[in-house]
C-alpha positions as CSV (number, residue, x, y, z in Angstrom):
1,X,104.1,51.9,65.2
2,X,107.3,50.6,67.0
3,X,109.4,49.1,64.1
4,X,110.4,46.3,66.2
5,X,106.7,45.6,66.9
6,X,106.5,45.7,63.1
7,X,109.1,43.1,62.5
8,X,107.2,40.8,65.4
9,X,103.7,41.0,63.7
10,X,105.2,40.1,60.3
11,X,107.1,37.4,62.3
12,X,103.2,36.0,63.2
13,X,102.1,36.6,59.5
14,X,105.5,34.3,58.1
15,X,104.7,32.3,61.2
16,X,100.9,31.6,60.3
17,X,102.1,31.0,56.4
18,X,104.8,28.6,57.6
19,X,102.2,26.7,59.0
20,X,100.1,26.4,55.9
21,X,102.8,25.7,53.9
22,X,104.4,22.5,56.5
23,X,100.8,21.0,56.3
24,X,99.9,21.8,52.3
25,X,103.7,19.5,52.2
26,X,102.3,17.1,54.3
27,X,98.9,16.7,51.7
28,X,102.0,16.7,49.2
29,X,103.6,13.5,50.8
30,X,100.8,11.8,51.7
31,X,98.8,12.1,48.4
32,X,101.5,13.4,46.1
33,X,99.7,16.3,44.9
34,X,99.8,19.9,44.8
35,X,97.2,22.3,44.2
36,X,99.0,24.4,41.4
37,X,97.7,28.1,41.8
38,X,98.4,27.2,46.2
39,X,102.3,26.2,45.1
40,X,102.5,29.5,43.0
41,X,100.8,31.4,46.0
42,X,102.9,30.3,48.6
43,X,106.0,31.2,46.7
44,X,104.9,34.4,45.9
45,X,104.1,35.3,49.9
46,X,107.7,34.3,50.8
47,X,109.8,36.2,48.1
48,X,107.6,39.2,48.0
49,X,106.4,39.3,51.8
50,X,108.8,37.6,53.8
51,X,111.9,38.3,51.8
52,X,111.2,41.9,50.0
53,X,109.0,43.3,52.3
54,X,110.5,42.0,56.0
55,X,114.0,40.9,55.1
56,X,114.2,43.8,53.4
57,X,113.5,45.7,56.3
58,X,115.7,44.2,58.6
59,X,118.9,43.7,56.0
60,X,118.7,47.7,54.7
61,X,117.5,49.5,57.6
62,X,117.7,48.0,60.8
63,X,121.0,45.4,60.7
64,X,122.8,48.8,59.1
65,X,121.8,50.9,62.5
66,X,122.5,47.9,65.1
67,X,126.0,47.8,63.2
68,X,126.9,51.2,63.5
69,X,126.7,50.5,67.2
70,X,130.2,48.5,66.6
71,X,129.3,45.7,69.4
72,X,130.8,42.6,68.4
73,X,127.7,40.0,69.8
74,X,125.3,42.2,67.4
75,X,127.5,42.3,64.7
76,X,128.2,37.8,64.8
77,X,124.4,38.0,64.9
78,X,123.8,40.3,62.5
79,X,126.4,37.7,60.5
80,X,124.4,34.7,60.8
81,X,120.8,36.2,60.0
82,X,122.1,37.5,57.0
83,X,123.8,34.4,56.2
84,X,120.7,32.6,57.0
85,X,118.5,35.1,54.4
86,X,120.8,34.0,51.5
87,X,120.4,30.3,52.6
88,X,116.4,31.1,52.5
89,X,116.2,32.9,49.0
90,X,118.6,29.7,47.6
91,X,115.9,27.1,49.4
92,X,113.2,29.3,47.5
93,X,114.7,29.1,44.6
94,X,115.2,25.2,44.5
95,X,111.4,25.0,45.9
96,X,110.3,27.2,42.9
97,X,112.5,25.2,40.8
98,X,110.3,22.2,41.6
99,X,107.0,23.7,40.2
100,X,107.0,23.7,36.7
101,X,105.8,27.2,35.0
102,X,101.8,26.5,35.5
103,X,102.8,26.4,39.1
104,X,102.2,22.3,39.4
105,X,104.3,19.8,40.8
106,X,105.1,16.9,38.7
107,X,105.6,13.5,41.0
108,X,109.0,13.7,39.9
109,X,109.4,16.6,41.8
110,X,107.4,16.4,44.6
111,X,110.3,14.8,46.9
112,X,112.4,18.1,45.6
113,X,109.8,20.4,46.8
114,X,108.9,18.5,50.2
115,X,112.5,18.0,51.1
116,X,113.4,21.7,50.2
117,X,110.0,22.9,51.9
118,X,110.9,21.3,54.9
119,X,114.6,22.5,55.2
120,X,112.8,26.0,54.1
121,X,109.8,25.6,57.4
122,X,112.4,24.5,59.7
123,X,115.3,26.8,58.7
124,X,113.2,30.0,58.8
125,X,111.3,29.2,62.3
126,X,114.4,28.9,64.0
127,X,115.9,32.2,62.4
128,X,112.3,33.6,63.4
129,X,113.4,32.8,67.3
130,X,116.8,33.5,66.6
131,X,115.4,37.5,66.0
132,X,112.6,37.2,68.2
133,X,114.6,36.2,71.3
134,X,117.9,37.8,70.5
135,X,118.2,40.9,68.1
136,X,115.0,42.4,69.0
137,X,115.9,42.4,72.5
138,X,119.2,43.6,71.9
139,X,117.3,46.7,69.6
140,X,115.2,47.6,72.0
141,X,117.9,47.7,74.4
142,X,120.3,50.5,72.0
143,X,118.4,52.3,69.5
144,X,117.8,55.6,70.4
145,X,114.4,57.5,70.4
146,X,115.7,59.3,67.0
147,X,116.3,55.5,65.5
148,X,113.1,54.6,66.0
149,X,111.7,57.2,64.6
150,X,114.0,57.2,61.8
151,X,112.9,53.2,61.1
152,X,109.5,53.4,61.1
153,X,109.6,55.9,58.8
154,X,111.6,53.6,56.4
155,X,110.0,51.1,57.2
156,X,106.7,52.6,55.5
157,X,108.8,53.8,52.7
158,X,109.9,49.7,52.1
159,X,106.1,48.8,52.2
160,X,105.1,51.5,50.0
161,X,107.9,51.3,47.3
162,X,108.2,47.7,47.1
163,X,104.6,47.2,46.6
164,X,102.3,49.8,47.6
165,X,99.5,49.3,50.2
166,X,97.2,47.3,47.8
167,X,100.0,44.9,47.3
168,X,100.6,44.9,51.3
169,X,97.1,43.9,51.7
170,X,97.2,41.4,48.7
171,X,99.9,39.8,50.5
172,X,98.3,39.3,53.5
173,X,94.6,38.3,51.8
174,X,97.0,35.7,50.6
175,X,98.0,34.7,54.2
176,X,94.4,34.7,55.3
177,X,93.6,32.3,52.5
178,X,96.4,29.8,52.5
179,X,96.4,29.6,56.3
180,X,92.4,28.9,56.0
181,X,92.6,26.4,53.0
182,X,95.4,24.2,55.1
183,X,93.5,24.3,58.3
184,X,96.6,27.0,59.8
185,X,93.4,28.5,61.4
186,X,89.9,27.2,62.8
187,X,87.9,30.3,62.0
188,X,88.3,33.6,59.7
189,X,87.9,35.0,62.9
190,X,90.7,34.3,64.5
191,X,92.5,36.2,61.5
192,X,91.1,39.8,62.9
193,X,94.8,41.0,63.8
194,X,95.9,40.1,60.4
195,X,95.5,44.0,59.0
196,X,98.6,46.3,58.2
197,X,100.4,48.1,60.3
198,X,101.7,50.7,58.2
């Protein structure tokens, strides 16, 4: 598979999660409650799937190649995303810093985890576009037939050492069921593309 393509599915996965996460915050706000093992869950998706598994991709392996290129629009893009990674992980961490170690949310610390989950949604849609409409583009535009090759072979090595293909589908059983139990989707049908890729 096209590594770029790869990044662009997991773009939908993160996508479809984001979207069960901004309406589980809005059950949050409007009742002020939490479902413990869901607040848990979610966190665990975006560290180990969104941030090990695609950032990871994209910081080691593919922002490396595009730099070697030397153009100096890639690299102040290249910049800012990576910027915008670190921003993410320290939004994470405040998020999980709101659930306590059962994985509830105390009403103390439900405006903490809404305002945090809402910088978090908003913050990581618009770097999702940002790669979508930009670097991909530009990536399919100057890696080579060799670079390609080269990435999605890494890219299977990330999957696999990180977490191993039962993990990889773990991950995104977790998708399927967050983005069911928030309403993210109308059917389990409509999840039939969520699969791996690898």
């Amino acid at each position: 598979m096209d590594p770029i393509l790869v990044l662009t599915w997991e773009h939908e996965v993160i996508k479809l999660v984001l979207d069960a996460f901004r309406r589980a915050v809005a059950r949050l706000d409007a009742r002020g409650a939490f479902p413990a093992e869901d607040a848990g869950e979610f966190l665990q998706f975006f560290r180990q799937f969104a941030d090990r598994c695609h950032h990871a991709k994209e910081e080691d392996l593919l922002f490396p190649l595009l730099l070697e290129r030397d153009e100096i629009e890639t690299r102040e893009t290249i910049q800012c995303l990576f910027d915008e990674h670190v921003m993410l992980r320290n939004i994470i961490g405040k998020i999980s810093a709101a659930v306590d170690s059962e994985g509830s949310v105390e009403a103390e610390s439900a405006g903490v985890l809404a305002k945090n989950a809402g910088r978090y949604i908003e913050m990581l849609g618009s770097h999702i576009r940002k790669e979508s409409c930009i670097l991909f583009p530009t990536a399919d535009k100057i890696m080579t037939k060799s670079d390609v090759e080269s990435l999605r072979s890494a890219f299977n090595e990330v999957d696999m050492e990180e977490s191993g293909a039962y993990r990889y589908q773990a991950l995104l059983d977790s998708a399927k069921k967050l983005a069911s139990a928030y309403g993210a989707i109308e059917n389990d049908d409509d999840l039939s593309w969520l699969k791996p890729m690898m």
